[in-house]
PALO-843038 format. One record per residue (C-alpha): residue number from 1; residue in three letters; x, y, z. Coordinates in pm, 1 decimal, padded with zeros to 6 digits. Layout:
<nodes>
 pos code        x        y        z
 NUM  ala        X        Y        Z
...
</nodes>
This chain:
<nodes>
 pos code        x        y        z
   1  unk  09502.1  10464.4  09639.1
   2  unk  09351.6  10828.4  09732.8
   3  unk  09518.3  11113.5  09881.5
   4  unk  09351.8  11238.5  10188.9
   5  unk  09370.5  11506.7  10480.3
   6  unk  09500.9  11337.0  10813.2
   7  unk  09580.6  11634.8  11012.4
   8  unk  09280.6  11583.2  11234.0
   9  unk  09272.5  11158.7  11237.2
  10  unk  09396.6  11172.1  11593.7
  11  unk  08995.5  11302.3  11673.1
  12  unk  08870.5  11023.4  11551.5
  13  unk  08682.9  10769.3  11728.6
  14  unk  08366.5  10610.4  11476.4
  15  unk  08134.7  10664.4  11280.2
  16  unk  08172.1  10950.6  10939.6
  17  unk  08414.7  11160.3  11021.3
  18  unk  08338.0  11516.3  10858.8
  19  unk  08631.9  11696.0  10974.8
  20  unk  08853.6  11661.3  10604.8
  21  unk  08996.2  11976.8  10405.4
  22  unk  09158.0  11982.5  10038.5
  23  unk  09469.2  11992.5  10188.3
  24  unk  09596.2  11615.8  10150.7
  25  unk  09870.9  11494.0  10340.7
  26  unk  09822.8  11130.5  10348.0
  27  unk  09733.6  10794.5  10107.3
  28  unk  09498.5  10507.4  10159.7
  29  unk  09332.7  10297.5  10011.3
  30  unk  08929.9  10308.1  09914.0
  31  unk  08759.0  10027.8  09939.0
  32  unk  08420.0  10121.1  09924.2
  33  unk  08133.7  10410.9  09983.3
  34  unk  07775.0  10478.7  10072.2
  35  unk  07536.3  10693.0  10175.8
  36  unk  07361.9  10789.5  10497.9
  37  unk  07109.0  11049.1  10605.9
  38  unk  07208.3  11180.9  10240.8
  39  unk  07530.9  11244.3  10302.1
  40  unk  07752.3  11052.7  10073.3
  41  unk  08096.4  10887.7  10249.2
  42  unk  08357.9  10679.0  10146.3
  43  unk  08547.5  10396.8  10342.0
  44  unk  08910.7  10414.0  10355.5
  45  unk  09154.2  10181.5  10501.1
  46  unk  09507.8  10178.8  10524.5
  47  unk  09775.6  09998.8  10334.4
  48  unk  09822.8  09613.7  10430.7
  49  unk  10123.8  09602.8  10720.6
  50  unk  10167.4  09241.7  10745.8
  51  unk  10480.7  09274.1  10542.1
  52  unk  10603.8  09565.1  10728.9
  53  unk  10785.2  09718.6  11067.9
  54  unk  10555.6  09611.9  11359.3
  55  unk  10795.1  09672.0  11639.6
  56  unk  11078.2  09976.1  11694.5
  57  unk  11303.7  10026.7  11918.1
  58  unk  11592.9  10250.0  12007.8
  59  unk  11891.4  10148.8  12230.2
  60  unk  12163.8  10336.0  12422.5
  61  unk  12467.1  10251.7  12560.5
  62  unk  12494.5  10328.6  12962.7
  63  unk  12679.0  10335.0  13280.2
  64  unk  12381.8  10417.9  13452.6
  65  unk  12010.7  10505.7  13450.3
  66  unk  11710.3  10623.7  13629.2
  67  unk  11313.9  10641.5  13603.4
  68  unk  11068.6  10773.4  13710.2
  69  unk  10796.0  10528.1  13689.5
  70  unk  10498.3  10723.7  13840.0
  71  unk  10588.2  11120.9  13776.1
  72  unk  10623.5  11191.0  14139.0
  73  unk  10867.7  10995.7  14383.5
  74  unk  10937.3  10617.1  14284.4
  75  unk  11217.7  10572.6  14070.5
  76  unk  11384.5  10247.7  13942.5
  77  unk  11725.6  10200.9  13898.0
  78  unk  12003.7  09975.3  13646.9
  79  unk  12377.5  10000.8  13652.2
  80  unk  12630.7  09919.5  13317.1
  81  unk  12409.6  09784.4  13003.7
  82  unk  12121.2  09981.3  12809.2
  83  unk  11862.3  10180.0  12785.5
  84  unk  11624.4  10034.0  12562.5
  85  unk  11327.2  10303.7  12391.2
  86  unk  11037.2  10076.7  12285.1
  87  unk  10728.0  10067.6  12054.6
  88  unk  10486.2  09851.0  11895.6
  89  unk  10310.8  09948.9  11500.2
  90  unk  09988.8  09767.7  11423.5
  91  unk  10055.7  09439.8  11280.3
  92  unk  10272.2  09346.8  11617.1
  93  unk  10231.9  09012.5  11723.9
  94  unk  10437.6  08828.1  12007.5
  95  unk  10660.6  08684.1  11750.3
  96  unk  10751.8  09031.0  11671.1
  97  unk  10783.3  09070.5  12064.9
  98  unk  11009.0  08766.0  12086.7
  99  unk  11236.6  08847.7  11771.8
 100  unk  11277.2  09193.7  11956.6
 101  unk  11402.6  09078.4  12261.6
 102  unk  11618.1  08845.9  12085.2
 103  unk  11772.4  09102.4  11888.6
 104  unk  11862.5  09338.8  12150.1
 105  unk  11992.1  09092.0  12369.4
 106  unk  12243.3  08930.3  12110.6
 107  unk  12312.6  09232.2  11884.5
 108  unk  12667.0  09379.7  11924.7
 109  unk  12598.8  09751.3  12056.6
 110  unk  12799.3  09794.2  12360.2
 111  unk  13196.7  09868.4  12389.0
 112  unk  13357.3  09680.8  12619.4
 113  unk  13682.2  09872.3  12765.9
 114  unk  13802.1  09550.4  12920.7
 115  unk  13828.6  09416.5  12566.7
 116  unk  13822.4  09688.8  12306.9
 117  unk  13561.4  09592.1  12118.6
 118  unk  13168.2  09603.2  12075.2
 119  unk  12986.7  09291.3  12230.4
 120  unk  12663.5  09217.0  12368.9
 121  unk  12471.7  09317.0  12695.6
 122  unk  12461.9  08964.5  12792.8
 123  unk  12842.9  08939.3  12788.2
 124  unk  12883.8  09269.3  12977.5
 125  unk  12653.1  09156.9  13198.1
 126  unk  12486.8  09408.3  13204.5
 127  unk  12144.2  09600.1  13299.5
 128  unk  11830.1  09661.8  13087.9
 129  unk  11571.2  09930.2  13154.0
 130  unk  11266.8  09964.6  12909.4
 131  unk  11145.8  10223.7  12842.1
 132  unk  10780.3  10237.1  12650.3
 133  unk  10826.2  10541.6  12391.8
 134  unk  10515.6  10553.4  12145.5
 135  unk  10622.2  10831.3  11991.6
 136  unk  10869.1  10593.7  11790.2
 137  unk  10593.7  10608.1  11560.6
 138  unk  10581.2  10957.4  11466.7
 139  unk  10587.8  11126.8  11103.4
 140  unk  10556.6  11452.0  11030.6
 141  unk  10311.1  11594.5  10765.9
 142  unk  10353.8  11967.1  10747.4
 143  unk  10457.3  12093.4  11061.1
 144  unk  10228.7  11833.6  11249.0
 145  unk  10348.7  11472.6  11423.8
 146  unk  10113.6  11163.2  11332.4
 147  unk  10101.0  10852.9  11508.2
 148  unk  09836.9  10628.9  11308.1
 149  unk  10082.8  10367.2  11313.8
 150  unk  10076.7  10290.0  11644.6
 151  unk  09927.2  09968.4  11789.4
 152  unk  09645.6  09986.1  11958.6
 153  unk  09658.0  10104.1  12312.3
 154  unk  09516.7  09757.6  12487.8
 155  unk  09673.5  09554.8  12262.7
 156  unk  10021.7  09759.1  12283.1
 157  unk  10028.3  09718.5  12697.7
 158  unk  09910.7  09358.3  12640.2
 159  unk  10223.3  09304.9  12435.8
 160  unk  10466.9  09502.0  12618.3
 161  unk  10410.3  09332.1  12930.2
 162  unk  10504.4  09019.7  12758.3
 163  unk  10803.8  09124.9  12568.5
 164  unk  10888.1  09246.8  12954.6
 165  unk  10861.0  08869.4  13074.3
 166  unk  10993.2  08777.4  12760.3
 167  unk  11337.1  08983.1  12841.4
 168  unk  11355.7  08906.6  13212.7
 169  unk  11366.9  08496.4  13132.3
 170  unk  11636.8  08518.8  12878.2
 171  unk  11811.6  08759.4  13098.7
 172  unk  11795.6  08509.7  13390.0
 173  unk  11874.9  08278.3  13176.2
 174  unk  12189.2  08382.5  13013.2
 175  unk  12294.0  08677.2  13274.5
 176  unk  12333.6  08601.5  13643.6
 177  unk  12443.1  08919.6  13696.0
 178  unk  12211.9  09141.8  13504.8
 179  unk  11884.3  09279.0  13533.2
 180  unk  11538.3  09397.7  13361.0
 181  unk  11334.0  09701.8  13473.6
 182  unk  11093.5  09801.9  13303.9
 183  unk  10872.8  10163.4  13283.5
 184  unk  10510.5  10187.8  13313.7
 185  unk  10307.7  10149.5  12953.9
 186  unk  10085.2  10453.6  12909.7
 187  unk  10251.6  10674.5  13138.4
 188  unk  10518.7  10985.4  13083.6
 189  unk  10807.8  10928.1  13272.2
 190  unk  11130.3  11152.1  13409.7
 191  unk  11435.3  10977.0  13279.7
 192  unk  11817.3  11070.7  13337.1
 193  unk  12094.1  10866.8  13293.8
 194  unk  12496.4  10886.3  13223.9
 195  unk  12662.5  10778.6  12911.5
 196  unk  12986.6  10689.0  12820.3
 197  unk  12934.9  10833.6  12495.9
 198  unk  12640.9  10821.8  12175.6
 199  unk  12646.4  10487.3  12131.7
 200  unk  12281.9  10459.9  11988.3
 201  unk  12144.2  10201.6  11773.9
 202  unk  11779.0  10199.6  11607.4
 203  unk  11690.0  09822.8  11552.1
 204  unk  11357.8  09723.9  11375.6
 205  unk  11156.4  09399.2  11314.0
</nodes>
């Protein structure tokens, strides 16, 4: 393992990048160096993930929420259930997708008044509105956010489109009452909603 400076790794797109100071702020791994038009390099890579969090996700209790899918006028709409914040690391796979779903879907995170106790959205019958939040991701170094964990961008719509399906049939399944909305991937999106309270729950696979 090497220390390195990351502060400017969100520039990067190929080839040698020049752009490094002494100021480290990150380890990798070296796995090898060269040389090219003199200039000596080394390749880097980061630790293995296969072992690790590929998929985060953030969930709050709600008696109501809104979107707004496309920044200007088209919002989408659930009742009673939860808003559910989602992100994919590198490594994600649709297994990952599918354990996801399953886990917010059984997982005991919302109060139920009628019977004084903490059950599942499926037993509420409630809503679900997803919400794609990449910035799950984030740690700081310094006073900077990084996001090199996050999966990449083609891959990460790929895959949240199908843990989308993925919810929707076990929702339709199990809850003929409920529904799944889902946000655009990519996009920045207005959000309000009402709460009976911070009921929030970070779940990871």
């Amino acid at each position: 393992p090497v220390s390195v400076d990351s502060s400017n790794w969100e520039f990067y797109s190929g080839g040698i990048f020049y752009d490094c100071t002494k100021q480290v702020d990150h380890t990798v791994l070296l796995v090898g160096y060269g040389t090219q038009n003199e200039q000596k390099y080394t390749i880097t890579m980061e630790e293995d993930t296969s072992s690790k969090i590929t998929v985060r996700c953030v969930l709050q209790q709600i008696n109501s929420a809104s979107l707004l899918v496309d920044n200007q006028d088209e919002w989408i709409h659930v009742g009673r259930g939860i808003v559910l914040y989602l992100c994919f690391l590198k490594g994600a796979t649709e297994d990952s997708a599918r354990k996801c779903a399953n886990g917010v879907l059984t997982a005991s995170i919302c109060f139920s008044e009628e019977w004084k106790k903490n059950t599942t959205v499926l037993e509420i019958r409630g809503d679900v509105l997803i919400v794609p939040q990449a910035s799950l991701v984030g740690k700081i170094k310094g006073k900077r956010m990084q996001y090199h964990s996050l999966l990449d961008k083609d891959e990460g719509a790929a895959l949240y489109q199908k843990f989308v399906s993925i919810l929707q049939e076990e929702m339709k399944q199990n809850n003929d009452k409920g529904s799944v909305k889902a946000g655009v991937y990519g996009n920045r999106q207005g959000l309000k909603f009402d709460s009976p309270g911070p009921f929030t729950h970070v779940l990871e696979f």
